[in-house]
VEXKOLFI-382444 format. One record per residue (C-alpha): residue number from 1; y, x, z; residue in one letter. Coordinates in Angstrom, 2 decimals. Each point is the difference from the previous one (the first is absolute). Layout:
- NUM,Y,X,Z,a
...
//
This chain:
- 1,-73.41,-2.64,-90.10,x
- 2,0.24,-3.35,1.95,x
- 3,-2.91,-2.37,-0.22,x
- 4,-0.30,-3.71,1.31,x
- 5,-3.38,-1.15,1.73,x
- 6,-0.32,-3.53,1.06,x
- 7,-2.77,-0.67,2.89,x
- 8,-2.95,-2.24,-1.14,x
- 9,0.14,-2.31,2.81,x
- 10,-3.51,-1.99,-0.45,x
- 11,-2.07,3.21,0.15,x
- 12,0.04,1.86,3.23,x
- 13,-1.55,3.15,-1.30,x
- 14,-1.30,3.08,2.29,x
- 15,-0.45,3.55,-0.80,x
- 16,-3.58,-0.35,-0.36,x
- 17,-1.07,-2.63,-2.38,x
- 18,0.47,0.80,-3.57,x
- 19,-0.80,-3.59,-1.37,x
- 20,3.48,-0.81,2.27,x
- 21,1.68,2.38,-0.80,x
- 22,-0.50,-0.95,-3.66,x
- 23,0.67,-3.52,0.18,x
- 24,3.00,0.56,2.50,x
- 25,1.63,1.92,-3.48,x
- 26,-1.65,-2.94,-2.19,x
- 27,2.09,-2.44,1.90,x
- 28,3.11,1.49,0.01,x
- 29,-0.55,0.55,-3.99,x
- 30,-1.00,-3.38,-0.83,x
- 31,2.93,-1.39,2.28,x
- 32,2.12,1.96,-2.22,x
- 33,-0.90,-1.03,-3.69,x
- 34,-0.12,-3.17,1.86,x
- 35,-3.37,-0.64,-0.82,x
- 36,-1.75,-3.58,-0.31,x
- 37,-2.24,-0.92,2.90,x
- 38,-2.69,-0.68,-1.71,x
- 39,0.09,3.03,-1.68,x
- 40,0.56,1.74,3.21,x
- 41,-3.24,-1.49,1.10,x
- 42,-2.01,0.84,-3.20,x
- 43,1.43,3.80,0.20,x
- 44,-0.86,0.89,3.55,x
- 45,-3.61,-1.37,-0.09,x
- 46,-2.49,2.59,-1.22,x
- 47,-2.02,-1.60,-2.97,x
- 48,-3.52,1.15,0.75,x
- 49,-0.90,1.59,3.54,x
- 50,-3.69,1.58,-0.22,x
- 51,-2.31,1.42,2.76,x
- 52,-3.26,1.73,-1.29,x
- 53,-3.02,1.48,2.06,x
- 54,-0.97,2.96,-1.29,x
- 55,-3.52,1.38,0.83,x
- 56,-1.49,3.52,-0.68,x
- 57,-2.51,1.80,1.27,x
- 58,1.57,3.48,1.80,x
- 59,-1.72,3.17,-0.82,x
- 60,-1.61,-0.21,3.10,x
- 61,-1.95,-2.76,-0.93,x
- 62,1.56,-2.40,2.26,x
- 63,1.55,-2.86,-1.35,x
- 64,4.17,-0.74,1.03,x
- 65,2.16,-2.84,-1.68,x
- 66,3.24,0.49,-0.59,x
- 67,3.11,-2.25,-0.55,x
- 68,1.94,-0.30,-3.43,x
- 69,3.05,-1.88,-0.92,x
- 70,2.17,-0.64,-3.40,x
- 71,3.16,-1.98,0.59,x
- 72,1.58,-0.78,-3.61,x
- 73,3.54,-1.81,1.29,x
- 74,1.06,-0.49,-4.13,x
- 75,-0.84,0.12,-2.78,x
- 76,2.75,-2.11,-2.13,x
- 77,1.26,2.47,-1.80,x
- 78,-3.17,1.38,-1.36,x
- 79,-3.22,2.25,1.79,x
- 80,0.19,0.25,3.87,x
- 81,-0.17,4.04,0.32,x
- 82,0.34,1.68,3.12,x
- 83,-2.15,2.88,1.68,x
- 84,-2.95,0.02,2.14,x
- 85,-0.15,1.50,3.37,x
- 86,-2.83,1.43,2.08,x
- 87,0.78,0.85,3.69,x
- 88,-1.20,-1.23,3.44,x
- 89,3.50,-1.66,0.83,x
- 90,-0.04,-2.31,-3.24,x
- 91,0.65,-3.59,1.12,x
- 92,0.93,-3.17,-1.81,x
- 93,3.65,-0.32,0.98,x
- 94,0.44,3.30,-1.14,x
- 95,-1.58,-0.43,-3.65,x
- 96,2.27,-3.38,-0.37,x
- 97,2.61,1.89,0.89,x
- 98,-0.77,2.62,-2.55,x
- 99,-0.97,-2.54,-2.60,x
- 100,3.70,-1.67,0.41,x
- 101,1.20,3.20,-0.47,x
- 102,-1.62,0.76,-3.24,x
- 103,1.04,-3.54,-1.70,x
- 104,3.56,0.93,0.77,x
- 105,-0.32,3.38,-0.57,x
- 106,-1.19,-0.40,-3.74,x
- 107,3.12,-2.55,-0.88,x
- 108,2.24,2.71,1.20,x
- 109,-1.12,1.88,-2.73,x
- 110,-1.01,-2.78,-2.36,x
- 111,-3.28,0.41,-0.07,x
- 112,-2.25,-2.98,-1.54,x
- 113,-1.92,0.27,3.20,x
- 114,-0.52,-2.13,3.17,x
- 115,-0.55,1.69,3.45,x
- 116,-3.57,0.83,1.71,x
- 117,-1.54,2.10,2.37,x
- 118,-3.36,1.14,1.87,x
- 119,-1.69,1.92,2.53,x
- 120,-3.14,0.41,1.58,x
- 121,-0.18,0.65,3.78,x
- 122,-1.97,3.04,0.10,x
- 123,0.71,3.80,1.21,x
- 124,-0.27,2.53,-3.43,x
- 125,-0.27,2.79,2.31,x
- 126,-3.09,-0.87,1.64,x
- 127,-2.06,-0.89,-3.17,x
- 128,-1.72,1.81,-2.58,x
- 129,0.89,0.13,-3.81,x
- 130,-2.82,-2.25,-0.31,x
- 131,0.83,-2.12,2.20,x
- 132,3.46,-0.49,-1.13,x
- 133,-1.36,-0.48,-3.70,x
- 134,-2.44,-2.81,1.68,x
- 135,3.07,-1.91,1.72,x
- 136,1.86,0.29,-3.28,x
- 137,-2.51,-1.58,-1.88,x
- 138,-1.17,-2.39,1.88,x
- 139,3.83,-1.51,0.95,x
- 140,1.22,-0.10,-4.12,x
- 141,-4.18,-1.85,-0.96,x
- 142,1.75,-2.81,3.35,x
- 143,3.50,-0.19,-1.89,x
- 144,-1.53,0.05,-3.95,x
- 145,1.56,-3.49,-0.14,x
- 146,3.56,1.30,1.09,x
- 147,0.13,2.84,-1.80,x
- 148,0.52,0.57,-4.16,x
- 149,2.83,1.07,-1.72,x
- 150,1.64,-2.73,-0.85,x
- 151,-0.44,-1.17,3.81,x
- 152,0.30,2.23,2.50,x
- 153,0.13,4.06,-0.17,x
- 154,-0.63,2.02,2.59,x
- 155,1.26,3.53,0.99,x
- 156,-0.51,2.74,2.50,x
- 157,1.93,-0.16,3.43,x
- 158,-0.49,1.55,2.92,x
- 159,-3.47,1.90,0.29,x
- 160,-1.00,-0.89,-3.40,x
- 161,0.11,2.22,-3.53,x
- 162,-0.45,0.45,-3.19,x
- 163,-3.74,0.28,0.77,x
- 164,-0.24,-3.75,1.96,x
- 165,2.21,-1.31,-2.75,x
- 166,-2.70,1.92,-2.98,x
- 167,-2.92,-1.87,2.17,x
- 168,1.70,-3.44,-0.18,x
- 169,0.42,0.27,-3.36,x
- 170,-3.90,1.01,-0.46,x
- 171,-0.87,-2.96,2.32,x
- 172,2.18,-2.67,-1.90,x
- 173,-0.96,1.38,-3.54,x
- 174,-3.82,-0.15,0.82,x
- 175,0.04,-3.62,0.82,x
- 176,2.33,-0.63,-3.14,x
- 177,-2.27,2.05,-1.67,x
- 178,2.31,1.79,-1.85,x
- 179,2.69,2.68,0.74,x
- 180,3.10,-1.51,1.70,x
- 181,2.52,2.48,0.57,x
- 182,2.80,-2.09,0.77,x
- 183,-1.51,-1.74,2.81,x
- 184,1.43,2.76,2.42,x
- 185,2.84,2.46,-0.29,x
- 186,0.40,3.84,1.63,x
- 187,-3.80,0.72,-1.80,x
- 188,-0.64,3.28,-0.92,x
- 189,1.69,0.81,-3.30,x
- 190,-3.33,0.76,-1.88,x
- 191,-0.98,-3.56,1.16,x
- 192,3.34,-1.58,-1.40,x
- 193,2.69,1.16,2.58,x
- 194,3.19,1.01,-0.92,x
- 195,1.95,3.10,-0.09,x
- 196,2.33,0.11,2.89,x
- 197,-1.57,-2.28,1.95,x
- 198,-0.07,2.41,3.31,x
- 199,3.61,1.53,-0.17,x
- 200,1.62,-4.12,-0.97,x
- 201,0.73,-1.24,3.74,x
- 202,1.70,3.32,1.07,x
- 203,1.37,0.72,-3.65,x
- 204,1.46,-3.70,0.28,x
- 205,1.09,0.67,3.22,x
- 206,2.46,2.62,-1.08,x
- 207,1.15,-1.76,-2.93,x
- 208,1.41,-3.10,2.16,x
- 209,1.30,1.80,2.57,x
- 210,1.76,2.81,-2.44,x
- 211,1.25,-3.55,-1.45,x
- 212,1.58,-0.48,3.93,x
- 213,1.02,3.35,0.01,x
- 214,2.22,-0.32,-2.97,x
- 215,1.50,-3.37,1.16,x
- 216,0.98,1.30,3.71,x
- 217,1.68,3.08,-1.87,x
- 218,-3.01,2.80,1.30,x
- 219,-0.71,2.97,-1.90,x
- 220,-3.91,1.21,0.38,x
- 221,1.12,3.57,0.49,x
- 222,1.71,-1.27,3.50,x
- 223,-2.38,-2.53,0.83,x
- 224,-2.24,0.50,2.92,x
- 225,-3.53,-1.79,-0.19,x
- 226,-2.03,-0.78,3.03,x
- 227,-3.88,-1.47,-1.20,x
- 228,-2.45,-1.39,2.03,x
- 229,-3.09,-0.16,-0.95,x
- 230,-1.82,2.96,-1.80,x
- 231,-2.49,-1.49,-2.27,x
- 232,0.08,-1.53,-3.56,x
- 233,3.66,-1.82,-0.17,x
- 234,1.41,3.09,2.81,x
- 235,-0.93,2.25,-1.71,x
- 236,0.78,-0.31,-3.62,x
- 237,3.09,-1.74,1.01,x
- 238,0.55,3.53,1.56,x
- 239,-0.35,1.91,-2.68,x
- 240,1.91,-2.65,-2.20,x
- 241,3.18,0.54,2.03,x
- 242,-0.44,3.60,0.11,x
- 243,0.02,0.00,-3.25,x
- 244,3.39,-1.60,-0.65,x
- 245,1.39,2.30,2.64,x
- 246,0.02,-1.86,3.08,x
- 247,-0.78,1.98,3.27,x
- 248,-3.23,-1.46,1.70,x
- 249,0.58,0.61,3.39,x
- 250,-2.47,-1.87,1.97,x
- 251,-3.85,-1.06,-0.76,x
- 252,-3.10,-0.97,2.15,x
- 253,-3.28,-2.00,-0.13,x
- 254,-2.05,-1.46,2.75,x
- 255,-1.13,3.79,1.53,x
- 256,4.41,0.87,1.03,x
- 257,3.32,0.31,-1.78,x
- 258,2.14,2.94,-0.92,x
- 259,3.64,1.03,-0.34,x
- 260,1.62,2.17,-2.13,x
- 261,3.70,0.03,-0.52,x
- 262,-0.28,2.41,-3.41,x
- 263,-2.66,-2.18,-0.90,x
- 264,-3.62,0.15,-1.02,x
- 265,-1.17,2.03,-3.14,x
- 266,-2.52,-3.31,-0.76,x
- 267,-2.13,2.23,-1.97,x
- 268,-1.01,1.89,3.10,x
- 269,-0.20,-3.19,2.42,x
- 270,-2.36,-1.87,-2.58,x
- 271,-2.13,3.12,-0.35,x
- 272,-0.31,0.78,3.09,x
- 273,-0.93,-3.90,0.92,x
- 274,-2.92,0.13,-2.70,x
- 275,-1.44,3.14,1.57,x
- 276,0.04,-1.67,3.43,x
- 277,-2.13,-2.98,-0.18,x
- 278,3.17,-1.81,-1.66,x
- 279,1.46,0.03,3.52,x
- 280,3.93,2.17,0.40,x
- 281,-1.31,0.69,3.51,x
- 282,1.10,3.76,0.84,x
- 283,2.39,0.38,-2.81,x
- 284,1.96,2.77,0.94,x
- 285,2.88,-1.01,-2.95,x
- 286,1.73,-1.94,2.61,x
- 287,0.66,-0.87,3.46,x
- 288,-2.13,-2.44,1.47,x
- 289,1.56,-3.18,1.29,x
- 290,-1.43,-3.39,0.81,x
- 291,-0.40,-3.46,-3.06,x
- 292,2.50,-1.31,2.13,x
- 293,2.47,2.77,-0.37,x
- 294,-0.30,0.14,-3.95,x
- 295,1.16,-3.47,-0.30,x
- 296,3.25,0.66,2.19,x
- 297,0.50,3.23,-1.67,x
- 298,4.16,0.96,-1.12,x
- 299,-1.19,-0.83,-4.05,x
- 300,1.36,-1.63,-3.01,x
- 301,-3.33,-1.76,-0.88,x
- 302,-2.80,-1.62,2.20,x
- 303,-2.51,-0.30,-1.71,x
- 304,-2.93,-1.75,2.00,x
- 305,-3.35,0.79,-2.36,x
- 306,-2.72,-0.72,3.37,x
- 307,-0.41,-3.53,1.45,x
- 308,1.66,-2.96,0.40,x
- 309,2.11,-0.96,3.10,x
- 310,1.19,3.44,0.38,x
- 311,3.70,-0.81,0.42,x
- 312,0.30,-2.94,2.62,x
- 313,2.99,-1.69,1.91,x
- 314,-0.83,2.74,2.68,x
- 315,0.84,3.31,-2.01,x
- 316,2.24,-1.77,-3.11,x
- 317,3.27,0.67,2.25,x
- 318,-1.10,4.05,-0.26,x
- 319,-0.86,0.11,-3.81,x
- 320,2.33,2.53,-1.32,x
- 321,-0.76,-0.01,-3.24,x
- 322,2.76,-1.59,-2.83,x
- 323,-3.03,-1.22,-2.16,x
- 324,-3.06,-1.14,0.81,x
- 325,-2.89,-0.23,-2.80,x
- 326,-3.10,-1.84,0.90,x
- 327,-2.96,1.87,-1.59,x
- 328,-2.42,-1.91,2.56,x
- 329,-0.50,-4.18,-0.17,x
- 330,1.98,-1.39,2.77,x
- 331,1.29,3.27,2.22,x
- 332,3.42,-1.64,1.32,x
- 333,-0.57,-3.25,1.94,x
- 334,1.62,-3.33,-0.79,x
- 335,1.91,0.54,3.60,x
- 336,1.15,3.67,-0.93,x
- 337,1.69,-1.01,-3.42,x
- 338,3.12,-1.74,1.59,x
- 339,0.54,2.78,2.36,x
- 340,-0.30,2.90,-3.35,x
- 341,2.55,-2.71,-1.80,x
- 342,2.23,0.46,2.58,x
- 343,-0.11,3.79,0.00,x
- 344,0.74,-0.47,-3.70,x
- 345,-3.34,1.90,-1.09,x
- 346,-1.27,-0.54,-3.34,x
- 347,-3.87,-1.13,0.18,x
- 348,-1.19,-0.32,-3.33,x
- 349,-2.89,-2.54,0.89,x
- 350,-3.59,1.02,-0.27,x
- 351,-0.99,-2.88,-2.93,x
- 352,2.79,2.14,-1.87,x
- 353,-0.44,3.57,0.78,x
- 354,-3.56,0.61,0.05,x
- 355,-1.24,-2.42,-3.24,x
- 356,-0.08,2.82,-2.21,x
- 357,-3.48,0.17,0.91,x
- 358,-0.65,-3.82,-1.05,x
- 359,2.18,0.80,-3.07,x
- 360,-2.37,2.85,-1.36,x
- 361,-3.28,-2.45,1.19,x
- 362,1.55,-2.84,-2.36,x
- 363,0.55,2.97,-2.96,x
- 364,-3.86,0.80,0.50,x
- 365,-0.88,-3.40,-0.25,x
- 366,2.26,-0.70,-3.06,x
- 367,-1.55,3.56,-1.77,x
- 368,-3.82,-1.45,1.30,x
- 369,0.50,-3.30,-1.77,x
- 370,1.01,1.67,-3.13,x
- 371,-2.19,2.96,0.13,x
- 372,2.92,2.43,-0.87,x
- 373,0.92,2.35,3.19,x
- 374,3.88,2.03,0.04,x
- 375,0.76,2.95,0.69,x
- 376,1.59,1.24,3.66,x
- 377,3.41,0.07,-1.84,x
- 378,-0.25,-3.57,-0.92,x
- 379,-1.42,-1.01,3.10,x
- 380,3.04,1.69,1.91,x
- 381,2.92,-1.23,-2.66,x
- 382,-1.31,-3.13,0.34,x
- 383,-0.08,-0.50,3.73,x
- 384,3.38,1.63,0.31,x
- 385,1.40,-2.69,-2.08,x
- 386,-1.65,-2.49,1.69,x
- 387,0.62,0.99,3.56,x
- 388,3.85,0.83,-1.21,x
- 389,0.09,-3.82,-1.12,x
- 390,-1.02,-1.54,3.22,x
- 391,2.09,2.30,2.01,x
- 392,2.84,-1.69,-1.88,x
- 393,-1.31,-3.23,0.20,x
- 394,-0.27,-0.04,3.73,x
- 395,3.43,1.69,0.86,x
- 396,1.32,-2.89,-2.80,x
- 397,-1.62,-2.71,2.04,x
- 398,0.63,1.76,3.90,x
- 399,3.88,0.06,-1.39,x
- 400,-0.05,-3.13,-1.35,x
- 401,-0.91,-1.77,3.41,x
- 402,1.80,2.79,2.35,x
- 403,-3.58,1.20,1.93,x
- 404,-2.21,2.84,-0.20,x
- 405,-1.77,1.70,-2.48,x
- 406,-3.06,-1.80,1.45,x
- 407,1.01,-3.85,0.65,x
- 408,1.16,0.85,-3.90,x
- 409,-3.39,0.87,-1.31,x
- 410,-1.68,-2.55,2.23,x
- 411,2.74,-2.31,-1.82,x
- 412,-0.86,1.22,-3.79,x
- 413,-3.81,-0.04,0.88,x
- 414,0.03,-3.16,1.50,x
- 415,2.46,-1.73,-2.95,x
- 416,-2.12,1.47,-3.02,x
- 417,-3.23,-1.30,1.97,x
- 418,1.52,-3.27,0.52,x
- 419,1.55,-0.39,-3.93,x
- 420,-3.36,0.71,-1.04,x
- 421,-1.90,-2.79,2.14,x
- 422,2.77,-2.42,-1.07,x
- 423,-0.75,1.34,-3.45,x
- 424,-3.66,-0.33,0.34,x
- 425,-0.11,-3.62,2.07,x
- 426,-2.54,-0.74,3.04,x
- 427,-3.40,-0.82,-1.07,x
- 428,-1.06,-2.92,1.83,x
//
């Protein structure tokens, strides 16, 4: 499969800033669809960029102040939504970057969402339930003005859960003073979750790549599957292939990786990472090889479920991998995609391949608003249809312009955005 990628010469992107490498694909989309400059302008420029002291008393007594942020990039087409972080490394670059992501990533699957995101700078490890509830509380009573369902919804992210999620929608619904479920998705379901809600990123993940799969010609019961990344998307998106009869052959998480060429019973691997402090270090189901090894492993599917800027411009020329799924935001670098395009390897772009998880957040939010809740089976036909639809969508729009599968989504993202701020008119 041949694929044209054409250089976005204003941005000179590196491996190591996601907001560049996200506008360096931005520009080369909205060069594309040939898209007006003032548009341009009003597309690239987060809407509301917010910066929140947060200040709790530790269980120590001692008081510490932490930093907060919400970046909500769009919201044209309807609610920003996008998840909420909590890790030591959280910067604002990186939550615009993530917030960009999210608008694009909900008009690849037509969504009536715009794009958010959030974080707080803190380390979850080193504090206390109680602690963690305090932070929680005290960051959604800063943001009560951003938030609502019909204005922006978070989600969890990295470091955060149902549980964070079930204490922002406490927080929010006590100043309302009533219950507001839909104010946050990826509760608890006995506080208004949804069914499915856990298994949708790595269940969607298999569903658009099996979509791949079919259109390069690959059966699952000869298709080798190397995952990194062990925990919520890894993992069910392990199982999920499995289960069609693909051969997982490679998994890891942040404690090693491991090889094996039969491939993993994923039953075994998952139960023997829940009885080990969730970590697959010592797994004896595999030989042990380095993160950097699993990505240049002899597969049929990469599928990068960990970090972003995994694959760069310095190990792309040694991915050997036909397809490459992005379960994690951002894991291939703006520089690496021209040297994959090259190789002719698939990469079915992250705002793609890992929205089932945004998908099954917009059906809780639909069954919250109306108070009536599906079952799993719903949940599951519907996001296969809706996945299935903007896989097609995409490959229509990468084929019509002769590019990648992601300059084509960035192209049908950025177009739908666009027709619906024409649409809409500017405000001023």
């Amino acid at each position: 499969m041949e694929y044209k990628y054409v250089e976005a010469a204003p941005i000179q992107s590196t491996d190591q800033d996601p907001f560049e490498s996200m506008m360096a694909r931005f520009e080369v989309a909205a060069m594309l669809i040939d898209l007006d400059p003032g548009l341009y302008k009003y597309l690239k420029t987060p809407q509301k960029q917010i910066i929140v002291a947060i200040p709790i008393q530790m269980d120590d007594g001692e008081i510490e102040v932490f930093e907060g942020y919400r970046v909500i990039h769009n919201d044209v087409r309807g609610p920003s939504k996008g998840g909420i972080r909590y890790s030591p490394h959280v910067n604002l670059p990186e939550v615009k970057a993530l917030a960009a992501w999210m608008t694009w990533k909900c008009a690849v699957v037509n969504l009536p969402f715009g794009g958010a995101k959030g974080g707080v700078k803190c380390d979850p490890k080193k504090l206390t339930k109680v602690e963690l509830e305090k932070i929680t509380r005290r960051y959604t009573a800063n943001l009560l003005e951003v938030f609502g369902p019909e204005r922006d919804v978070p989600a969890p992210d990295m470091n955060t859960n149902e549980q964070v999620m079930g204490w922002i929608m406490d927080t929010y619904s006590m100043h309302a003073r009533h219950t507001v479920t839909a104010v946050v998705t990826g509760k608890p379901r006995l506080l208004g979750g949804s069914h499915g809600r856990v298994e949708a990123t790595g269940k969607g993940l298999m569903f658009v790549t099996n979509s791949m799969m079919k259109k390069m010609g690959l059966d699952p019961q000869d298709t080798r599957i190397a995952i990194q990344g062990f925990g919520n998307v890894g993992s069910v998106a392990a199982k999920e292939f499995e289960a069609i009869g693909c051969k997982v052959i490679g998994i890891s998480d942040v404690s090693g990786a491991y090889y094996n060429a039969k491939g993993f019973n994923t039953s075994q691997a998952l139960a023997y990472r829940d009885t080990h402090d969730g970590a697959l270090e010592g797994f004896a189901g595999g030989d042990k090889i380095t993160n950097e090894e699993l990505l240049e492993l002899d597969c049929d599917v990469l599928a990068p479920c960990a970090m972003e800027d995994q694959i760069t411009s310095h190990n792309a020329g040694r991915i050997k991998a036909k397809i490459i799924a992005e379960g994690a935001n951002g894991p291939t670098t703006a520089k690496a995609d021209p040297i994959l395009a090259e190789r002719g390897i698939a990469v079915i772009p992250d705002i793609l391949c890992n929205a089932g998880g945004v998908t099954v957040s917009y059906f809780e939010w639909v069954q919250d608003r109306m108070g009536y809740f599906w079952t799993k089976e719903d949940v599951f036909e519907k996001l296969e249809r809706m996945l299935t639809e903007a896989f097609r969508d995409v490959t229509a729009t990468a084929e019509k312009y002769d590019v990648t599968m992601r300059i084509g989504a960035y192209a049908l993202a950025i177009d739908r955005v666009a027709q619906t701020l024409k649409l809409r008119g500017i405000y001023g």
